[in-house]
C-alpha positions as CSV (number, residue, x, y, z in Angstrom):
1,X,-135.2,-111.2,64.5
2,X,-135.1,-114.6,66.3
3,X,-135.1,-118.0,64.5
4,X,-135.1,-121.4,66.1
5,X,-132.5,-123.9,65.2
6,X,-132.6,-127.7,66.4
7,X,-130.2,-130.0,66.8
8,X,-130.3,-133.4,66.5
9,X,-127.8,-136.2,67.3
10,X,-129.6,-139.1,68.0
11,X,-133.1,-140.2,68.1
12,X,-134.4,-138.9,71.1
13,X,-137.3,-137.5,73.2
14,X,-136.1,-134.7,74.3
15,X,-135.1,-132.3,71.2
16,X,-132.1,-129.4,71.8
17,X,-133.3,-125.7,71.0
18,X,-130.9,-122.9,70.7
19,X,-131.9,-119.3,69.8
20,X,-129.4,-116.8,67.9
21,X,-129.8,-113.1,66.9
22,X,-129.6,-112.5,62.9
23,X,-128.2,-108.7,62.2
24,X,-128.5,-107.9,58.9
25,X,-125.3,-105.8,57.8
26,X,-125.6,-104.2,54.6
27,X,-122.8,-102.1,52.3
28,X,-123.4,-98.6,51.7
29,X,-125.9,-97.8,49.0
30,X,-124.5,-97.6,45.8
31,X,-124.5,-93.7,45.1
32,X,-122.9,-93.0,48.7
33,X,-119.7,-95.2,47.7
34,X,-116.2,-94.0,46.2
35,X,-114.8,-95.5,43.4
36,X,-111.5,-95.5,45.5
37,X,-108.9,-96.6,42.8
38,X,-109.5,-93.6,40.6
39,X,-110.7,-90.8,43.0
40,X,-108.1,-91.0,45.5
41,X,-104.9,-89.8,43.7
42,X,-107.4,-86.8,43.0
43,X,-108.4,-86.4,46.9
44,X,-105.3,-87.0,48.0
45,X,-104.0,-84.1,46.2
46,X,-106.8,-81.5,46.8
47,X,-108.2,-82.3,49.9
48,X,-108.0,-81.6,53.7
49,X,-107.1,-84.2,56.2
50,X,-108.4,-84.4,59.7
51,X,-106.9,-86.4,62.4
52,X,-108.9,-87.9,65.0
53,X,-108.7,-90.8,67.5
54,X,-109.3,-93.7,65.9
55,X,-109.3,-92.7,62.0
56,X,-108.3,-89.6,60.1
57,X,-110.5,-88.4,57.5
58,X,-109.7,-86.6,53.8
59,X,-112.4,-84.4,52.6
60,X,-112.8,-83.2,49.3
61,X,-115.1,-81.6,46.9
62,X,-116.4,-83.5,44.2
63,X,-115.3,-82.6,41.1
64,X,-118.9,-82.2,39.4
65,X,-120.0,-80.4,42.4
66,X,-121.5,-77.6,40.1
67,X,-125.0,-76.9,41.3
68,X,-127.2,-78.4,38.7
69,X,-130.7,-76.9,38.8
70,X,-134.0,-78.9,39.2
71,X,-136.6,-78.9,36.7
72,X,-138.3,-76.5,39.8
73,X,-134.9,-73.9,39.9
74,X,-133.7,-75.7,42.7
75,X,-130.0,-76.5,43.5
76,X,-128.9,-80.0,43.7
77,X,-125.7,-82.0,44.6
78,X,-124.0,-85.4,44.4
79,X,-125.0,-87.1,47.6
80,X,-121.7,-87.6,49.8
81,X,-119.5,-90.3,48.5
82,X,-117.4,-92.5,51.4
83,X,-114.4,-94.4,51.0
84,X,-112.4,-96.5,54.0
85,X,-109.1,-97.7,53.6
86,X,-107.8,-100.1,56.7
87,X,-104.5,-101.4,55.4
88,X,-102.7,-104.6,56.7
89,X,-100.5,-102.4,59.3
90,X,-104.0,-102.1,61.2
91,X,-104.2,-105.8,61.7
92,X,-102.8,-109.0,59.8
93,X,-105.8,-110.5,59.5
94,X,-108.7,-109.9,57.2
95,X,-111.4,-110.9,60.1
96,X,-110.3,-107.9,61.8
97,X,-110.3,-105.5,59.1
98,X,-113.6,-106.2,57.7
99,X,-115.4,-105.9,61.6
100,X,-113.4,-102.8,61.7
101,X,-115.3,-101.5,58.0
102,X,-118.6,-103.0,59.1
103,X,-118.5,-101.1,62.4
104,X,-117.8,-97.9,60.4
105,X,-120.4,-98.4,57.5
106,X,-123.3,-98.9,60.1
107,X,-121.7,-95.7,62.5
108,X,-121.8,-93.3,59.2
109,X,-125.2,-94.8,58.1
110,X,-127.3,-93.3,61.0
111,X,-126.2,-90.1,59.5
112,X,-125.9,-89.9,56.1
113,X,-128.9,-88.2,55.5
114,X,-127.2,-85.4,57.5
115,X,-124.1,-85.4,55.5
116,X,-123.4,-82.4,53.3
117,X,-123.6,-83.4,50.0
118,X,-121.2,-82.0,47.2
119,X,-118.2,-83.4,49.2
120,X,-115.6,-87.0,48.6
121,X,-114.9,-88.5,52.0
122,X,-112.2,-91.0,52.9
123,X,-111.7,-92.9,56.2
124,X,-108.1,-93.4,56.9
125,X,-108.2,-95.9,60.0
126,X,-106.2,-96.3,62.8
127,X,-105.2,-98.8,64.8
128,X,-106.6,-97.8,67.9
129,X,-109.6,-98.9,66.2
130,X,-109.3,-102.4,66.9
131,X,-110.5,-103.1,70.4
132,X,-113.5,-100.1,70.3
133,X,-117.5,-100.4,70.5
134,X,-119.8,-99.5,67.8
135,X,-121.1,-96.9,70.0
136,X,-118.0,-95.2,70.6
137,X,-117.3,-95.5,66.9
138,X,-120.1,-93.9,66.3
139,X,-119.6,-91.0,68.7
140,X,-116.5,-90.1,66.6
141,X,-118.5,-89.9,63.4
142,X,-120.6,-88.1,65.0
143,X,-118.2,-85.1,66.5
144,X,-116.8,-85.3,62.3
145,X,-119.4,-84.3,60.9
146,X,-121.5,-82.2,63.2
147,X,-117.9,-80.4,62.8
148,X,-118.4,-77.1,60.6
149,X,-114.7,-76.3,59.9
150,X,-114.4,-79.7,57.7
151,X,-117.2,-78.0,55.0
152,X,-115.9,-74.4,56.0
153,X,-112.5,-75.0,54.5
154,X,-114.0,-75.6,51.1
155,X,-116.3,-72.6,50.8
């Protein structure tokens, strides 16, 4: 969306107009998050970790990942819950850390809807991280979890 800002220093005719590009970042919705402090002893311990370029990932079941049935017989799951962790060894400063969790929330967005559910996720970041695109963050997503060995290993 593009806005219209003016600037103004002194009265004059001729009035400065610069144009900027507002992108709306949001967090991930509320039922796809991890409550990370009291979860992640329990994934740690249980789940699988998978290396990859630029972060590693620790799946897990969920531990009330008990079909429940619908009022119409049908089967239902906990939606996917996601977790990232991007210590200070990544980067010193917070600036960086935080572009490098936006980038990820808005690669694993796209696709959430395609993401199993039943299953605790946790991004483990890496440092080679730093310097990428969104689009090649988003690749790697991508290759993750159109992978079938990370929900094979649980069935």
């Amino acid at each position: 969306m593009w806005r219209e800002k003016s600037f103004k220093k002194k009265k004059t005719k001729r009035e400065k107009k610069t144009y900027y590009l507002e992108v709306f970042i949001f967090m991930l919705p509320k039922q796809y998050r991890l409550p990370l402090r009291t979860e992640f002893k329990r994934i740690k311990k249980e789940g699988k970790l998978f290396p990859g370029r630029f972060f590693s990932l620790l799946v897990s079941h969920q531990p009330q990942a008990i079909p429940r049935t619908e009022p119409r017989g049908e089967a239902s799951y906990q939606p996917p819950r996601l977790a990232f962790i991007i210590s200070k060894k990544i980067h010193k400063k917070a600036i960086k850390r935080n572009r490098v969790r936006r980038l990820l929330v808005e690669a694993v967005r796209g696709i959430l809807p395609k993401i199993k559910p039943g299953f605790d996720f946790v991004f483990l970041v890496k440092k080679t991280i730093l310097e990428k695109k969104l689009l090649e963050i988003k690749n790697e997503v991508e290759k993750f979890f159109g992978n079938e060995k990370i929900y094979s290993f649980f069935d």
